[in-house]
N, C-alpha and C positions, 0 to 999 in steps of 0.2 A: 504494500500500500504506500504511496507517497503521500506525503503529507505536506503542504506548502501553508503559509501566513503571508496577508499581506500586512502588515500593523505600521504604524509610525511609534516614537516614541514617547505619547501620550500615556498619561495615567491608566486610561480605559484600555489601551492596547497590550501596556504589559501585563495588566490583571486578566486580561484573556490569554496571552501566552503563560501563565502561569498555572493557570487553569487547564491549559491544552496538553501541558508540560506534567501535570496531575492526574488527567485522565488519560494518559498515556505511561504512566507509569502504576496505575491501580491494575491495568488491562495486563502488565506486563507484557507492554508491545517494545519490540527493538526498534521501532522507526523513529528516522531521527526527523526533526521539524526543518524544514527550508526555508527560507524568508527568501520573499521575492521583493525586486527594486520597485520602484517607482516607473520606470520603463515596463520593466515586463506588466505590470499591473493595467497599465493603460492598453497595450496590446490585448489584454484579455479585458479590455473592458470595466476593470474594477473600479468603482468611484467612491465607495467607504472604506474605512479600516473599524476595530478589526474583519478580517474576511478568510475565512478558511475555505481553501481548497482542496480536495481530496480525490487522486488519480484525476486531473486535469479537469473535477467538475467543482463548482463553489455551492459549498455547503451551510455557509453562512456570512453573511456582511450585515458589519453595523450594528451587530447586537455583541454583548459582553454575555457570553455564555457558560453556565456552570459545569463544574468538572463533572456531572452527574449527567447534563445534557450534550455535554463534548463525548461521554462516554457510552451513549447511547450511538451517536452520530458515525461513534469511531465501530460499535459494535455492524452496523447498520450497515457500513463500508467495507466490510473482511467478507 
């Protein structure tokens, strides 16, 4: 599974990565999280952060999402 972020370094962005970073490690999954630029994000389109991607579909933008609902998302995507 790939797992990409697009986040800036806003308050709201790191409490989501941190969160994503938690329900990837309760799942005890080995994938590592990619952070995409500012280019690639415009290419795909993306106009909020945070915005999870998963195997090149977005899964979520714009909401701060909890490690219980990341871990549903992450279950959802295996």
């Amino acid at each position: 599974m790939k797992i990409q972020v697009y986040a800036t370094y806003c308050a709201r962005c790191l409490t989501f990565e941190k969160n994503l970073e938690g329900a990837i490690k309760e799942l005890n999954l080995d994938e590592k999280i990619e952070k995409i630029d500012l280019d690639t994000a415009i290419k795909m389109n993306i106009r909020t952060s945070p915005t999870l991607i998963i195997d090149d579909e977005i899964k979520s933008s714009g909401d701060i999402l909890s490690v219980e609902e990341l871990k549903k998302i992450l279950k959802e995507s295996m």
